[in-house]
C-alpha positions in Angstrom: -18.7 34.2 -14.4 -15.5 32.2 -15.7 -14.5 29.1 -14.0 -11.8 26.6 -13.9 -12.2 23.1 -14.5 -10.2 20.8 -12.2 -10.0 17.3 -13.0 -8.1 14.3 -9.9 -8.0 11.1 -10.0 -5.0 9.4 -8.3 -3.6 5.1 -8.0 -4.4 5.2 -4.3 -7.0 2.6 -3.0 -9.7 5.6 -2.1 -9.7 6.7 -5.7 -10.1 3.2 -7.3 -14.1 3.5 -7.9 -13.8 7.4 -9.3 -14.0 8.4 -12.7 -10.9 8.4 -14.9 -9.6 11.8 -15.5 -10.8 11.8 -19.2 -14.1 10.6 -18.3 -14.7 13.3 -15.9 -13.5 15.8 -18.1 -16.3 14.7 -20.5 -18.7 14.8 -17.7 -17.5 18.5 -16.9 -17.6 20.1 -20.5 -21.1 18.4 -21.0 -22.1 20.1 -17.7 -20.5 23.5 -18.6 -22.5 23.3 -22.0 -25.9 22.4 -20.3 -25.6 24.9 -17.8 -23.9 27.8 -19.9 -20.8 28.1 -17.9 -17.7 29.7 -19.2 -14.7 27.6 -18.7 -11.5 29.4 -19.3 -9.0 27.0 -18.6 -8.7 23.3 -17.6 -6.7 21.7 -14.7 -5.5 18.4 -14.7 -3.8 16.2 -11.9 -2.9 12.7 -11.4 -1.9 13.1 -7.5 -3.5 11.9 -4.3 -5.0 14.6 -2.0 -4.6 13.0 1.3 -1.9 15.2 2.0 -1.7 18.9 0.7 0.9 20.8 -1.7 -0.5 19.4 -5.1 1.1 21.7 -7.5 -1.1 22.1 -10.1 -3.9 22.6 -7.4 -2.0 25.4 -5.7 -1.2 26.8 -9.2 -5.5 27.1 -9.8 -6.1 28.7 -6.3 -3.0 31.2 -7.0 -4.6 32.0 -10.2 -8.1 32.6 -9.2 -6.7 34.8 -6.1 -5.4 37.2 -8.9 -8.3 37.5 -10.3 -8.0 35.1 -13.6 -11.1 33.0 -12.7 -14.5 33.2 -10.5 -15.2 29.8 -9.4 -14.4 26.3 -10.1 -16.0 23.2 -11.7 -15.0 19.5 -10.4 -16.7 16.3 -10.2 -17.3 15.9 -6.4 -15.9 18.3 -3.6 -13.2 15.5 -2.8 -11.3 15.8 -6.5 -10.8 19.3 -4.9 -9.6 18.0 -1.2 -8.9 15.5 1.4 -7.2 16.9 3.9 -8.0 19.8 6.3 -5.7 22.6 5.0 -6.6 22.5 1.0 -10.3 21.9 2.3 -9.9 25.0 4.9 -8.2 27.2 1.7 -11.1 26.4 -0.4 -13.6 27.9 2.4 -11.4 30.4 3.3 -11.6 32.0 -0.4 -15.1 31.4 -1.1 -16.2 32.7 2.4 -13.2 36.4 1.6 -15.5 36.2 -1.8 -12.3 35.6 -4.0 -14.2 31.9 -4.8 -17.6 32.9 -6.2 -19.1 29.7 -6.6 -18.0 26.7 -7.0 -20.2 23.8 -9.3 -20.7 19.4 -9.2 -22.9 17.9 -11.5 -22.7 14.9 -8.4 -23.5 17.9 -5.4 -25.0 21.0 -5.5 -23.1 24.1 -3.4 -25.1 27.1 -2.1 -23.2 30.2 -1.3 -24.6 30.7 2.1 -24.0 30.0 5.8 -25.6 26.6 5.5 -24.0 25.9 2.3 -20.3 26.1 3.3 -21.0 24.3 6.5 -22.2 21.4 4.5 -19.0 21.6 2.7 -17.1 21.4 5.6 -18.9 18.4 6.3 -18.1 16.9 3.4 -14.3 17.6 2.8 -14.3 16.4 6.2 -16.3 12.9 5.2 -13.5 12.7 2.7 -10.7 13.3 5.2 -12.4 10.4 7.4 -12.5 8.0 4.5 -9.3 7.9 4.2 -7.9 7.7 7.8 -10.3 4.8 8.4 -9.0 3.5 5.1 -5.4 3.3 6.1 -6.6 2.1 9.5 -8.2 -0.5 8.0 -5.2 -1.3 6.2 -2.6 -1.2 8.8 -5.2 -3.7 11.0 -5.0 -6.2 8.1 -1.0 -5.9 7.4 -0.8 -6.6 11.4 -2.7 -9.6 11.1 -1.6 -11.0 8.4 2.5 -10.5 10.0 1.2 -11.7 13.7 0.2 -15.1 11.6 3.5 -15.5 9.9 1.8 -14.1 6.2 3.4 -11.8 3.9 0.7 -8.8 3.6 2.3 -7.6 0.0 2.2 -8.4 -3.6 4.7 -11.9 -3.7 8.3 -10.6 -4.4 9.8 -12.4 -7.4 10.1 -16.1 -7.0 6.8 -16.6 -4.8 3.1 -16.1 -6.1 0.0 -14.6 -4.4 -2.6 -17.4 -3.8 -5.9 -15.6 -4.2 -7.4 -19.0 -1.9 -5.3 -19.0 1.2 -4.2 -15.1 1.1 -0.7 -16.0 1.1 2.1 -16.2 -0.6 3.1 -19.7 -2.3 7.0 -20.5 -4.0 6.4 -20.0 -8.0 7.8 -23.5 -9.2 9.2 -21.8 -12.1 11.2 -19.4 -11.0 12.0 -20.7 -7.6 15.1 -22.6 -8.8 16.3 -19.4 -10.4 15.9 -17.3 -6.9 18.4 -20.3 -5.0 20.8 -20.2 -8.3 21.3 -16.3 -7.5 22.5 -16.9 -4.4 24.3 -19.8 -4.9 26.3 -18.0 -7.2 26.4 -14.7 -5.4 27.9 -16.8 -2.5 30.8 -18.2 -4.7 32.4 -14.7 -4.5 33.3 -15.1 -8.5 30.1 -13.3 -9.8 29.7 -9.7 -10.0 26.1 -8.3 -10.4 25.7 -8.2 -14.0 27.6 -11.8 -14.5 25.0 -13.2 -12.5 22.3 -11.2 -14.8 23.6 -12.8 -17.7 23.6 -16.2 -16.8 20.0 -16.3 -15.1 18.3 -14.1 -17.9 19.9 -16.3 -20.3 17.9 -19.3 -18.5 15.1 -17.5 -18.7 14.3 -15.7 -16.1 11.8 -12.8 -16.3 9.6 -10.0 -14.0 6.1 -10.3 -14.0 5.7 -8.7 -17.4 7.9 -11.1 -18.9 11.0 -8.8 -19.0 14.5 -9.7 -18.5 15.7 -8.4 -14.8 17.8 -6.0 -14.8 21.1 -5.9 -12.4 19.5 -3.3 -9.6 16.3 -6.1 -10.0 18.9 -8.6 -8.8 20.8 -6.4 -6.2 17.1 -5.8 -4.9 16.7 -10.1 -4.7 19.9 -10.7 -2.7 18.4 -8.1 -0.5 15.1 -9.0 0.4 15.1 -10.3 4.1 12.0 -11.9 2.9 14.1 -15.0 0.6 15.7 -16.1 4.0 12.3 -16.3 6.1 12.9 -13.1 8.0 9.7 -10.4 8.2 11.1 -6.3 8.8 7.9 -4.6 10.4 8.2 -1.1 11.5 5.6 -1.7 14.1 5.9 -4.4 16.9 3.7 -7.3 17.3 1.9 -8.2 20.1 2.4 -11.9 20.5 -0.7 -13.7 23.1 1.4 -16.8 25.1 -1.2 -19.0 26.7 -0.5 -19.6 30.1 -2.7 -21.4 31.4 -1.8 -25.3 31.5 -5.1 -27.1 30.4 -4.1 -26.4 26.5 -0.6 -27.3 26.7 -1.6 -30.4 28.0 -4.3 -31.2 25.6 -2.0 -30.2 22.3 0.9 -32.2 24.0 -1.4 -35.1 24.0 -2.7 -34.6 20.3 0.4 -34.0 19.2 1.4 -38.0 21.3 -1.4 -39.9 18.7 -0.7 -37.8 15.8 3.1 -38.5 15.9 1.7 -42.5 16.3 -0.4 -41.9 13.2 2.5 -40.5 11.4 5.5 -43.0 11.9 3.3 -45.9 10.4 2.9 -44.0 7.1 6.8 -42.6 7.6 8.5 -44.9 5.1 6.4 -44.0 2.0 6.3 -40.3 3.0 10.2 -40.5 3.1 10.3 -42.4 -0.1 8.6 -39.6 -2.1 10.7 -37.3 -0.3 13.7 -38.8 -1.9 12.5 -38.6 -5.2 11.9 -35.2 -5.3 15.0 -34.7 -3.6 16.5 -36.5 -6.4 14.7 -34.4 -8.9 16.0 -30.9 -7.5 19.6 -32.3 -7.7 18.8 -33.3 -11.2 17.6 -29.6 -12.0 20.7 -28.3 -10.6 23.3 -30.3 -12.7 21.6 -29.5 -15.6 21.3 -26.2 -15.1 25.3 -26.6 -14.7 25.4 -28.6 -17.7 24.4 -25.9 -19.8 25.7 -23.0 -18.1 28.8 -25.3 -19.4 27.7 -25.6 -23.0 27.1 -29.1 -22.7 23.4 -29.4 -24.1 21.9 -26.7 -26.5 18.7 -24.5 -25.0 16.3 -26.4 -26.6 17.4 -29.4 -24.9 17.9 -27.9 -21.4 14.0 -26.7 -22.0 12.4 -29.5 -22.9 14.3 -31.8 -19.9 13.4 -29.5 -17.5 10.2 -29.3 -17.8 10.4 -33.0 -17.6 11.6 -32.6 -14.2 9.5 -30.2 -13.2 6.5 -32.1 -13.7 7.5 -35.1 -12.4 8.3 -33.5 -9.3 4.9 -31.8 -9.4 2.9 -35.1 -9.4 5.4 -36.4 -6.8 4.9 -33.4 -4.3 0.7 -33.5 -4.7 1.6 -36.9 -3.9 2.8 -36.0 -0.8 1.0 -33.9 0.3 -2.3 -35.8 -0.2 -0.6 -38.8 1.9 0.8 -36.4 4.6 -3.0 -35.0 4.7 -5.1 -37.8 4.6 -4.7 -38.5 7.9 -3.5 -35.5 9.8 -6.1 -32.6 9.3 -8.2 -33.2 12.1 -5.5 -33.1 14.2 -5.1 -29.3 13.3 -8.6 -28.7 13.7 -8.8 -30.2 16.9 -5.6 -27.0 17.7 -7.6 -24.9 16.3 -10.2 -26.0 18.4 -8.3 -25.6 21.7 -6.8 -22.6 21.0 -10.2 -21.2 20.4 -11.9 -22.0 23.9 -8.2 -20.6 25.2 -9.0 -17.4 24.2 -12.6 -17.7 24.9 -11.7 -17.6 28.5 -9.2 -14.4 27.8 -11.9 -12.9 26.0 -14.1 -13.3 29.4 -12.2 -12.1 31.6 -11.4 -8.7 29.5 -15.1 -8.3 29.4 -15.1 -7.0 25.9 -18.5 -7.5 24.7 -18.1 -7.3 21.3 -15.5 -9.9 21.1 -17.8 -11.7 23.2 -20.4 -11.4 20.4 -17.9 -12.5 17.6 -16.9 -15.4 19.3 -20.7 -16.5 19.8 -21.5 -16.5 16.4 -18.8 -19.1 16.0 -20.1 -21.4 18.2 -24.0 -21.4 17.4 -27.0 -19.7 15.9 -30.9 -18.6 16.1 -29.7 -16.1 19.1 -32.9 -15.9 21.4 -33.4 -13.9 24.3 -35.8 -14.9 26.9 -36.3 -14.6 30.4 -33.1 -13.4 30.9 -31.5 -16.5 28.9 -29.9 -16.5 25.8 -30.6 -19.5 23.7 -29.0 -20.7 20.7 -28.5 -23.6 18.5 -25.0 -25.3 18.7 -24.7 -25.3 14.8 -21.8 -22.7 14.3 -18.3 -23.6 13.3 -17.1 -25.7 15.8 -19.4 -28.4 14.6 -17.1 -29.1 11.7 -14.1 -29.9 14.4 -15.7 -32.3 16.2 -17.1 -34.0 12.8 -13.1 -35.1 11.8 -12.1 -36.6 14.4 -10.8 -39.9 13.7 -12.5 -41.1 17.3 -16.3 -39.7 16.9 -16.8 -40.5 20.9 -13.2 -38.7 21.6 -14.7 -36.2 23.7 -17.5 -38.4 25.5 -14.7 -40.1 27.7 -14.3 -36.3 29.3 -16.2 -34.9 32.3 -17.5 -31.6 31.8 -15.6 -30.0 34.2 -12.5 -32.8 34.8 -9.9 -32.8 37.3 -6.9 -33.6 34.7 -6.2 -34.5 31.5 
């Protein structure tokens, strides 16, 4: 019996734990030696198979219709298919008898009733992976967009902050991203004018290449570098209507504005400076875009700049945070028990579950009673409070605020 060897592996998420082509190639010939099969040709293919019409696929299966092969040799059924019409083909030939057998070294195939049922099954478990995958995905990307967070890989000029998730300005390269535009806006600058000068600044992609002109065409038009999001889908947005949480924030945000104005005038100050510092950057930049100052020297004062505004900014924004992060908690906290009662009145139960576990521990259930201890993560909320007996001076069920 000859066979065909057939080898997948594409740069889609569901293949990112498979075997690299070559090392399932080595994995195949080993088997085909151990098991004495003859192999008359080899198939390779880097393409995903969520969706069919892989050529080199079709080009096996057209092959082994006319009679040049008996059966095939992959990895694992799902190199051979993910979706329902290359995995019906494939049971199609082998139950017409044109596909005598088909071989794994990962799953073993029997050539009966039973056998291509469990096949089914598992072309079909393969076809499931990947629409809960992308299901999965989508779910994120809508999260991440109904919170105001750019769900991709940071577009030149911003960098992915593995902490937060998000997206943060790249310090370097920021001031190269407002100089494009500034420029483009002049009027005087065609595309590859503006290439020039920024490149000679040293700008560069991610791989520490010069951009090229389309790069730059792409910049000016990224939504995304003048704070707008494009989404294909629409986003539910939740208003909360009811008036006890405006009037708690409104009050919150009363003492937290009285926090803030005495610490206003050397908050402001910093701001200046780095003000100051960003209007330094930019003459400079001028400066040599004149000729004025050699590269060297436009280099080294730069980075001068830069870090000066660095330690200015973390500055800032440990002043500006000293004082104000319970406040956000204590929105945080709000909002929560605003959407607790939503999530009540939907009846949902396993929200209902989810938003238990935030608020305590040890579930028991006895005599009709569920019991828990109040040591989940709202604890931490009340904990920051810059008035530890701020909620004490409440009635549990008050009248107003």
């Amino acid at each position: 019996m000859r066979y065909f060897i057939y080898a997948r592996k594409s740069t889609d998420d569901e293949d990112r734990q498979i075997l690299s082509i070559e090392a399932q190639l080595v994995e195949l010939r080993e088997y085909a030696k151990r098991e004495n099969l003859a192999v008359v040709k080899e198939y390779i293919e880097a393409k995903t198979a969520k969706k069919s019409g892989r050529s080199v696929f079709n080009d096996m299966l057209l092959l082994i219709e006319r009679g040049n092969a008996d059966g095939i040799l992959a990895w694992h059924p799902d190199r051979l298919a993910r979706n329902s019409v290359d995995g019906g083909k494939i049971i199609y030939l082998v139950d017409q008898g044109i596909i005598k057998n088909l071989r794994f070294p990962t799953y073993r195939f029997d050539d009966n009733a039973q056998g291509k049922f469990m096949l089914s099954i598992t072309f079909g478990q393969g076809m499931y992976y990947i629409d809960a995958l992308s299901e999965n995905i989508k779910r994120g990307i809508r999260l991440k967009l109904s919170k105001g967070i750019w769900p991709q890989w940071a577009p030149i000029g911003y960098i992915n902050d593995r902490q937060t998730r998000t997206i943060v300005k790249d310090k370097g390269k920021a001031p190269f991203i407002k100089r494009i535009f500034e420029l483009y806006a002049t009027g005087k600058y065609s595309l590859h004018e503006i290439r020039d000068k920024i490149n000679s600044l040293g700008m560069a992609g991610r791989r520490n290449k010069p951009l090229s002109a389309g790069q730059y065409q792409h910049i000016l038009k990224n939504p995304l570098y003048y704070g707008v999001l494009q989404v294909k889908t629409s986003i539910q947005k939740v208003s909360l209507c009811d008036d006890w949480p405006k009037k708690i924030l409104c009050k919150l945000e009363k003492d937290k504005n009285e926090v803030v104005q005495s610490s206003r005038p050397h908050q402001q100050n910093l701001q200046r400076q780095i003000d100051l510092i960003d209007i330094k950057i930019n003459r400079l930049i001028d400066i040599y875009l004149e000729g004025s100052i050699s590269l060297e020297e436009y280099q080294r004062k730069k980075e001068e700049f830069l870090n000066k505004k660095k330690d200015l900014q973390e500055a800032l924004r440990d002043f500006a945070d000293e004082g104000n992060n319970w406040f956000e908690l204590a929105k945080e906290f709000v909002t929560s028990l605003n959407k607790a009662y939503y999530i009540v009145c939907e009846g949902n139960l396993e929200l209902q579950k989810e938003f238990l576990q935030k608020i305590g521990s040890n579930f028991i259930l006895k005599e009709s009673r569920l019991n828990f201890s109040s040591e989940g993560t709202f604890r931490h909320y009340l904990s920051n409070t810059p008035y530890p007996s701020w909620r004490r001076g409440w009635d549990s069920n008050p009248g107003g605020p």
